[in-house]
Steps between C-alpha positions, in 0.01 A plus 500: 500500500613849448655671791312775422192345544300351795163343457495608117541854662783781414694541786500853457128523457461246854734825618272790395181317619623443844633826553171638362269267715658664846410836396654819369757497803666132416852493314719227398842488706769253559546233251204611327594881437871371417338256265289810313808693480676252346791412756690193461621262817217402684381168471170458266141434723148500452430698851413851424618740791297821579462745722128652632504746788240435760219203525510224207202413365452103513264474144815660357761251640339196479467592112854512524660202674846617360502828649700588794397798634773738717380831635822683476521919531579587150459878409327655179810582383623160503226347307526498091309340221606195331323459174205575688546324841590706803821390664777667648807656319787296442682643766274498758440107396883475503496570882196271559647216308867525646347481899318161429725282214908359571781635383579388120134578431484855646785615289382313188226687543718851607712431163196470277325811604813668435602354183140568384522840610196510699739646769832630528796461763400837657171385559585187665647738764126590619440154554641489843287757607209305390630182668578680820347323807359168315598138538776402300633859423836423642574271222318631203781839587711264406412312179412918380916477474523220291269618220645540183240602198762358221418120614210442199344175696463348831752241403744755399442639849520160711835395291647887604362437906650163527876622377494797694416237836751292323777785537519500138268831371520557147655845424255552239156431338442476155838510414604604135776277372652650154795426333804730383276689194193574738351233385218381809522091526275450764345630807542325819188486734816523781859591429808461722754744246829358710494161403281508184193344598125508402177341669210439301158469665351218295087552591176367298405628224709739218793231549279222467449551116712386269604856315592605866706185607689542195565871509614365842700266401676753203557724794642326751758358211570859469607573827674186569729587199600850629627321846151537682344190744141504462315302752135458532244468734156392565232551763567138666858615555382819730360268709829363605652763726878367445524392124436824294813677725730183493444500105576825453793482714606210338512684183698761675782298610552328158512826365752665739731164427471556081 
């Protein structure tokens, strides 16, 4: 079945008719408003998360099984519309969604907003302020640091998280590799410039078809000729703290003994 669908239903028409059905003051937040906005790194549910100020009618949420309902203090300002659903702004929803979700998944979400451009790096620095006070604020300071807008998909970000706890960051994203006339062989999802090596974060989808495997494939030949290692990774390997880091320095040491 479509993900997109649920009982034959558009999930963002299920959306709109919830939000409508608890009244004018309702609004999709959480997972829900960073799903309308487009934002990348949370994981993919058919509970729709909104929040209604004061009592809840019952007619409305037993139509609704799906709904969760949160009463949280969100002010006009806050609130935008998203192809004609009322949820909050991105960066309000940034600060909801960081408070409540782990680590890797908060700054997927921090590095998709801002290589979107829904928000910039100077905005993020109002999110404290919004955070101030409530559960889990401590923490969510602290993945705000680690956001990096040039990371293009959660993987991208989970591969960068586990080799900075690995002691090995990368010293750049999307890394331009050219040769001696200018000439641009590849882009590396991570670079480390020192030794000459790229990660690639292999996810669903482009890569899977076969025009994109083999531009792949062309590239990586590329770079491998002008002296680059290219490794790759995939989502099963971020879920092994230890073997993204000990592969990339692997790659370092045999490069430091060429």
């Amino acid at each position: 079945m479509d993900a997109d669908l649920y009982d034959g239903v558009p999930r963002a028409a299920r959306i709109r008719a919830a939000v409508a059905s608890f009244g004018p003051a309702a609004a999709a937040v959480l997972a829900t408003a960073a799903e309308l906005h487009g934002l990348a790194g949370l994981r993919a549910t058919d509970v729709i998360d909104l929040s209604v100020p004061g009592p809840i009618a019952r007619p409305a949420r037993l139509a609704h099984p799906e709904v969760v309902v949160h009463q949280l203090v969100i002010q006009p300002e806050q609130l935008v519309r998203v192809n004609g659903i009322t949820a909050t702004g991105p960066l309000r929803t940034l600060a909801d969604v960081s408070l409540r979700v782990d680590r890797f998944s908060a700054v997927s979400v921090l590095d998709s907003a801002l290589n979107r451009r829904l928000v910039t790096t100077d905005d993020l620095l109002s999110v404290p302020r919004l955070i101030r006070g409530r559960r889990g604020a401590v923490a969510a300071r602290g993945y705000l640091g680690e956001a990096d807008g040039r990371s293009q998909s959660p993987l991208e970000t989970r591969a960068r998280l586990r080799c900075v706890d690995g002691k090995v960051p990368p010293d750049a994203l999307q890394l331009e590799v050219r040769d001696e006339d200018g000439y641009l062989l590849g882009i590396g999802d991570l670079g480390w410039r020192g030794p000459r090596i790229i990660a690639e974060a292999d996810g669903r989808g482009p890569h899977n078809a076969p025009e994109a495997a083999y531009a792949d494939r062309r590239r990586q030949n590329r770079l491998v000729n002008a002296g680059w290692t290219v490794l790759r990774f995939t989502w099963q390997d971020t879920l092994r703290p230890d073997y993204i880091p000990w592969t990339v320095r692997q790659a370092i040491t045999t490069a430091h003994h060429r």
